[in-house]
C-alpha positions in Angstrom: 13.8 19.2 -14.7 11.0 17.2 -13.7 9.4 18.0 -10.5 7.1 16.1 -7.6 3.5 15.9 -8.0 1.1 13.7 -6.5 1.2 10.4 -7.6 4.6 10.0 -8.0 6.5 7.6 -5.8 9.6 9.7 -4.2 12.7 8.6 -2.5 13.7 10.8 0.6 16.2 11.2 3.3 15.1 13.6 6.0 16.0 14.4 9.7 13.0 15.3 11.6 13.3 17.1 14.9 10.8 19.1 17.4 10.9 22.8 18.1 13.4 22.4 20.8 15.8 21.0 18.4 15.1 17.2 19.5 15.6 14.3 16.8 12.4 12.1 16.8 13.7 10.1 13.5 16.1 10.4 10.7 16.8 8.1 7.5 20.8 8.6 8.9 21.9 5.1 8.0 19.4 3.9 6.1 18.3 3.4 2.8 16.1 6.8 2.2 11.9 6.9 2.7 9.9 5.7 -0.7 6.2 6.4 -0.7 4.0 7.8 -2.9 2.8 11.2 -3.0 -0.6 12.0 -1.8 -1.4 8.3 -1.0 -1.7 8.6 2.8 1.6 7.0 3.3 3.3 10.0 5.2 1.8 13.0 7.3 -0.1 15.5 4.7 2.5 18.1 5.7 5.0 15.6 4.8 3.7 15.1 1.4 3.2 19.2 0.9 7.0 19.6 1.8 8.4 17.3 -1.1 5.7 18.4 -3.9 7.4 20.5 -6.0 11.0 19.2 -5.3 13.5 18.4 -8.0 16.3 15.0 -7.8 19.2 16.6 -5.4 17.1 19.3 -3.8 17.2 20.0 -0.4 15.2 22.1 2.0 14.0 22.3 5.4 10.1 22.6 6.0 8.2 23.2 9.5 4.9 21.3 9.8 2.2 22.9 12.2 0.4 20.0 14.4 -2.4 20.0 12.1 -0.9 19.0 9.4 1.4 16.5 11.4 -0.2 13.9 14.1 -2.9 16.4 15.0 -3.5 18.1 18.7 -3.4 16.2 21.9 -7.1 14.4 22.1 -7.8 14.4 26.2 -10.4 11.8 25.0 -7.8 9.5 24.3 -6.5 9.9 28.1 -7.6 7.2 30.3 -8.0 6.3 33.8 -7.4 2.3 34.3 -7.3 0.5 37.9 -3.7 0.1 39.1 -5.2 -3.8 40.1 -5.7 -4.9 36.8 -2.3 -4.5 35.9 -0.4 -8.1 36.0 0.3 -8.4 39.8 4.3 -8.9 38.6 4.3 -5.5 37.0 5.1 -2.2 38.1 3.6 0.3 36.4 6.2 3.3 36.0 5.6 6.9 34.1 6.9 6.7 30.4 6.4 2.8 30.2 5.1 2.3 26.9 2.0 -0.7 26.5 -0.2 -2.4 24.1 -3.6 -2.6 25.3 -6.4 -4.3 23.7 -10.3 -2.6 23.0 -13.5 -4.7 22.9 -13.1 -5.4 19.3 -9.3 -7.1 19.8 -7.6 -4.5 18.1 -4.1 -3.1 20.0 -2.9 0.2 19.9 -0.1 1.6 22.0 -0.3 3.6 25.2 2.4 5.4 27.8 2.0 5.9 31.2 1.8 9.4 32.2 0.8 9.3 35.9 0.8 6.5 38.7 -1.6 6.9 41.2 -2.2 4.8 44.4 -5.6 3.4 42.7 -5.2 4.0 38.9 -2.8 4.7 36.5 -3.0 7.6 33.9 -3.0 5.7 30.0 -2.4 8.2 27.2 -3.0 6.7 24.1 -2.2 9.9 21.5 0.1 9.5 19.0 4.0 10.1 20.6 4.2 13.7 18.5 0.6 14.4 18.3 0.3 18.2 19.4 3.9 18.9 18.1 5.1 21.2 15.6 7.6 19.2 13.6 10.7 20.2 11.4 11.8 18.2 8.4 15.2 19.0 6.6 14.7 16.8 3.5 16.7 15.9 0.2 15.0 14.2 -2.9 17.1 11.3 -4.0 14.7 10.2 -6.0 11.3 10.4 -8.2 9.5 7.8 -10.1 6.5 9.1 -12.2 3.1 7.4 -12.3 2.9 3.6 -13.6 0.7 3.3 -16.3 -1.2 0.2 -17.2 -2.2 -0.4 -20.2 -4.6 -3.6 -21.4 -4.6 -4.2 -24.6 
């Protein structure tokens, strides 16, 4: 029965919660998650947990931080001035927003703390320092497409 191995592109249903048993995402509903392994398409932990899976298999894998979204990065928490915020807008603790760097590229943020003269940004990923649990199934494996030139 073949197997998974890197390099092969895999379709997979999974159900991923945090420690405390919270759902962050599931394929529940949708057509399952294709990517290839070991391409940088999913987490590394991600791609460790299907390697080695056969069509029909399920199992459940945990996936320490590390090999996940990484640890919380405090550099990546920022104080900005609560008056350059639109004067329309009211700035409010789990508000997610796009913000812009010098070289025009976006990335989110989330508020995390309004002050009276600033207003805490934390740009981390959403489940970066979090221990994540995956129960997956392997509908799917495709091997390696070979080209060939004559």
């Amino acid at each position: 029965m073949q197997q998974v191995k890197k390099g092969d592109t895999v379709k997979v249903h999974y159900h991923g919660r945090l420690t405390d048993g919270t759902t962050f995402d599931s394929s529940d509903g949708r057509e399952p998650l294709e990517f290839e392994v070991g391409s940088g398409m999913v987490i590394p932990g991600f791609d460790d947990g299907v390697t080695g899976m056969t069509v029909g298999e399920k199992k459940t894998v945990t996936i320490p931080a590390d090999e996940a979204y990484g640890p919380k990065n405090d550099e990546m928490i920022m104080e900005f001035p609560r008056d350059r915020f639109p004067e329309d807008m009211v700035p409010e603790v789990g508000m997610q927003l796009n913000m812009s760097n010098g070289s025009g590229q976006n990335f989110p943020v989330v508020i995390v703390e309004v002050q009276d003269e600033t207003v805490i940004l934390d740009a981390n990923h959403p489940l970066a320092g979090e221990d994540l649990t995956f129960d997956l199934e392997l509908v799917d494996i495709k091997g390696k497409s070979l080209i060939i030139t004559p």
